[in-house]
Each structure stands twice: as C-alpha cells, then as structure tokens.
C-alpha positions as CSV (number, residue, x, y, z in Angstrom):
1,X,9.8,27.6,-55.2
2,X,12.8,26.0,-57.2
3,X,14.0,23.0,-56.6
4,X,17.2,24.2,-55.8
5,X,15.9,27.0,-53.2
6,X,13.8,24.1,-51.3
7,X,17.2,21.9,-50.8
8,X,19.0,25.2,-49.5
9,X,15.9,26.3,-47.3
10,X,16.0,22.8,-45.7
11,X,19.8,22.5,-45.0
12,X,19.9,25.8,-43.2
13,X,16.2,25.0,-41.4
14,X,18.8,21.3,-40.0
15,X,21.2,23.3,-39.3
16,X,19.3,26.1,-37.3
17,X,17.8,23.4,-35.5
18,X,20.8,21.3,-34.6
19,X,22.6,24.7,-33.2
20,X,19.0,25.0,-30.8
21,X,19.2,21.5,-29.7
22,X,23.3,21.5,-29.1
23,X,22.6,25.1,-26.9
24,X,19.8,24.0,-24.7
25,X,21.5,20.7,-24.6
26,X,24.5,22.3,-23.2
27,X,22.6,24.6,-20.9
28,X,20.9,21.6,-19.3
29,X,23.8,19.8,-18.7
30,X,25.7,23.2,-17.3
31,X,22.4,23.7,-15.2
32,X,22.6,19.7,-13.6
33,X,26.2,20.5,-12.3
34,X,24.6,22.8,-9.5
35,X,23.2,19.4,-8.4
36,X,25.1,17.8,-6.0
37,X,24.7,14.1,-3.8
38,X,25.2,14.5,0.3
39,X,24.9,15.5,2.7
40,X,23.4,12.3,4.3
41,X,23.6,10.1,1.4
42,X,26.4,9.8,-0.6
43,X,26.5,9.1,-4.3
44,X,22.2,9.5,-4.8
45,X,19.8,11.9,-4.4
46,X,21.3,14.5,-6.4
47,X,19.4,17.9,-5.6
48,X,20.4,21.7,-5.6
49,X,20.7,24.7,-3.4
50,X,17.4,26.7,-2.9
51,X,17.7,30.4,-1.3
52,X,14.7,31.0,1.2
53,X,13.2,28.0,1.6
54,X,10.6,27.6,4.4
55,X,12.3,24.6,6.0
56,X,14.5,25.0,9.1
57,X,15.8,22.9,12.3
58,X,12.1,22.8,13.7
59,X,10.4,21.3,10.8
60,X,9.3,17.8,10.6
61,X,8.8,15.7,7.8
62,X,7.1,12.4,7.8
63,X,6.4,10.6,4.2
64,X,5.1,7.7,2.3
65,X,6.4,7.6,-1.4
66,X,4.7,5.1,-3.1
67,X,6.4,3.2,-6.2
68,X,5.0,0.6,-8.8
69,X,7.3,1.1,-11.6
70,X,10.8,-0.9,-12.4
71,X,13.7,0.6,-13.5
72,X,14.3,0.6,-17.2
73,X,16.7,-2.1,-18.0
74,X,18.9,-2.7,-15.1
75,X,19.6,0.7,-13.1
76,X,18.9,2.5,-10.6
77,X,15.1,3.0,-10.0
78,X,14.2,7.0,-10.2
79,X,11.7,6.8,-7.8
80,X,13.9,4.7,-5.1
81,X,16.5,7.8,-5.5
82,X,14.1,10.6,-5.1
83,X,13.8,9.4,-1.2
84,X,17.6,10.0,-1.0
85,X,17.2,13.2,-2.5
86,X,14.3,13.9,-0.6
87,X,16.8,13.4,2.7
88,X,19.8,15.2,1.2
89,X,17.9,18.4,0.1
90,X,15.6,19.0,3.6
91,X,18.9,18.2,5.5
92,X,21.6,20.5,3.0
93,X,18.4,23.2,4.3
94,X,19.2,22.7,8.2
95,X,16.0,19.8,9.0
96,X,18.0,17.2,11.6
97,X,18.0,14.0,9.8
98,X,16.2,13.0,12.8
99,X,13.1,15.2,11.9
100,X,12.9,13.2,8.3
101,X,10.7,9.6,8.6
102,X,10.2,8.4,5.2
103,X,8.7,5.0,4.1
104,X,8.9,3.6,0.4
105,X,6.1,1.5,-0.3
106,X,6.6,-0.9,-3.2
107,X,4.1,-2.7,-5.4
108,X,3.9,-4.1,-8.9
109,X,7.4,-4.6,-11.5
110,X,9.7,-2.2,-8.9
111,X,9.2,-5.2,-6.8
112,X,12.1,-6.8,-8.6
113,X,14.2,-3.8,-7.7
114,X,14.1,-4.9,-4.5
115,X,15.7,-8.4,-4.7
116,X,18.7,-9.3,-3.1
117,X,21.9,-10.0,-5.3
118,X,21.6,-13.5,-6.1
119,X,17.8,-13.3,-6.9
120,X,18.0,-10.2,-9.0
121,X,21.0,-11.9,-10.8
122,X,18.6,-14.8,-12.1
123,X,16.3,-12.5,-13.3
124,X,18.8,-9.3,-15.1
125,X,21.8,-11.6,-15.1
126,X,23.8,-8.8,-13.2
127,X,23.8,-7.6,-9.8
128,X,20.8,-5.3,-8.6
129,X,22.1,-1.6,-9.2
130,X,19.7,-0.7,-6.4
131,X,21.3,-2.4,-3.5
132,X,23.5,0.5,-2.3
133,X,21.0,2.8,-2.8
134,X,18.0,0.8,-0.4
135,X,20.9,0.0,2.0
136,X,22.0,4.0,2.1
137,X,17.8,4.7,2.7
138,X,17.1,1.9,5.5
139,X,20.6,3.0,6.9
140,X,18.9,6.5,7.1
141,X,15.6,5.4,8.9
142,X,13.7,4.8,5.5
143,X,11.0,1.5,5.5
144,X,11.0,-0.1,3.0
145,X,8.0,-1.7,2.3
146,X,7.1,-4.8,-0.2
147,X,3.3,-5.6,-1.0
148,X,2.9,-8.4,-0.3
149,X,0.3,-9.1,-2.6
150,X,3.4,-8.4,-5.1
151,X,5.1,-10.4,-3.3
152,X,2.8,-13.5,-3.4
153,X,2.4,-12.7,-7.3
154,X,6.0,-12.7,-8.2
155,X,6.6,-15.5,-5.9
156,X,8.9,-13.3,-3.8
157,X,10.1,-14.4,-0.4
158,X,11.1,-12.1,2.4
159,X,14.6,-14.0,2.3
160,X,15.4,-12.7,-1.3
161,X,14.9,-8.8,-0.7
162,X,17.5,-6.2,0.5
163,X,18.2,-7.1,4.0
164,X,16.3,-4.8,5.9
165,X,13.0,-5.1,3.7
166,X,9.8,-5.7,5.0
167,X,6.5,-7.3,3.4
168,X,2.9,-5.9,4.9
169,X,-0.5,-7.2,3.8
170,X,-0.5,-5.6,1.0
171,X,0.2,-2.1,0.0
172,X,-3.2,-0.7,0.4
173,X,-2.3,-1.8,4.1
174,X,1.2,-0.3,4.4
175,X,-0.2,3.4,3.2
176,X,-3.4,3.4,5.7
177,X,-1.5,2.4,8.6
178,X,1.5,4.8,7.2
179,X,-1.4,7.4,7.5
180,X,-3.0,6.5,10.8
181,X,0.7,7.4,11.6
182,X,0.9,10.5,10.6
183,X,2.5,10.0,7.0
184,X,1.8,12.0,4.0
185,X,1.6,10.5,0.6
186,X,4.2,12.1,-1.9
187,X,2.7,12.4,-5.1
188,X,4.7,11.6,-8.4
C-alpha cells in the first residue's frame, strides 16, 4: 500500500467511526428521554414505562440496598438514587407506596454522602448534593442506615448525618436484622 492510499484509508476509517459514535450517541440520548422522575419522588429516580409488568396494587416489596461506594467528585451518589427509582417505577406500575419498605444500608467512602451540610462542606468544600435526595427517601419511608463501624472509622457522629439517619452496629448487623424482617438484599 502507498503512502498516500494509507493516509486516505485512515481519514475515511475516523470519519466512519465518528458518524457510528455521533448515531448511537444520539440514539442513547433520544432513548433516556422516555425516562422520566415521579411519581413519588420528584426530581430522582428517573425510570421508564414497562408494558406488562407483573407488579400490581397487591404486590409487596420490602428491600435492603446495600452501598459502599461514594459518589465521584461531589454529586449525587447512583446508588442512593436507584432507591428513588426503585419507588417511582413500582408505584408509576400501580404498587401503593405503602406496599414499598426499602432500607439503604451504608458502609465504607458513601458514608461521607451522608453528612449533613456543614460537615460535608469541610470535607468537598460545597454543600452535599445528596441531601434532597436522602430527605425525599426517609420522607418516603426509606431507612437509612450508617455502619457504624464506618462511622467510628471516619470519626462520624450521628449529629453530622442527614437528619433522619440512623447508625446500627455495624452493617453486617443492619442487613441480618433487615433479613430476620423479611428484607431482600438488592443486588448491584
């Protein structure tokens, strides 16, 4: 092959590649606007429309979610936000929000996530990004659980979390009295 051919064959290899990325790119985000926040929890917990799912207004839903990691760099942790779309989604199906118990169980850096405003602000130098969001889940029946192993690690004190927060034993404790409740575990 000529040098010349090699340079062509490469440009239009970019440029067959770009157009991919820019089309799936743009079907992604066209597919993400069928996902919409509510009904229970405004603004999080983003989730779309299924036909025939096997929910309905006699199914009951009782869940641990267990979460170790942070969020990256000062937003909204992931995991904390799949619980709201874990509400929104069973009750956009027709489950009464009063058939849904959920608990988050915390452990390890997502600790920091839940720190009250002042505390997180020492540590991120800006407010926590996750305080509406764990107010909107314990305003919605969600625990919200701190290790308190973590706890004792990070040198975190029950007055510098969310109000509304609690600290168990540790989280090994939380999840096997969760269970002995009649939680499930999600799994992420």
């Amino acid at each position: 092959m000529n040098t010349k051919f090699k340079l062509i064959f490469k440009r239009v290899s970019l440029f067959v590649l770009v157009c991919i990325f820019f089309s799936l790119n743009n079907a992604v985000g066209q597919s993400l606007e069928n996902f919409i926040d509510g009904p229970a929890i405004k603004g999080f917990g983003k989730h779309a429309t299924v036909e025939g799912a096997s929910v309905n207004e006699n199914t009951t839903l009782k869940v641990a979610f267990d979460v170790g990691k942070a969020a990256e760099g000062g937003e909204v942790n992931r995991r904390f936000d799949s619980l709201a779309r874990f509400i929104n989604m069973h009750v956009a199906a027709g489950v009464p929000i009063e058939n849904i118990a959920l608990a988050l169980v915390v452990h390890g850096r997502a600790s920091l996530d839940l720190l009250d405003n002042p505390t997180y602000k020492n540590v991120h130098e800006k407010d926590n990004p996750n305080k509406a969001l764990i107010q909107a889940l314990i305003a919605n029946n969600v625990r919200v659980i701190l290790c308190g192993q973590t706890a004792a690690a990070y040198e975190i004190s029950a007055s510098q979390l969310i109000e509304g927060s609690e600290v168990e034993l540790s989280a090994m404790t939380a999840h096997a009295l969760l269970q002995q409740q009649g939680y499930t575990l999600n799994p992420f």
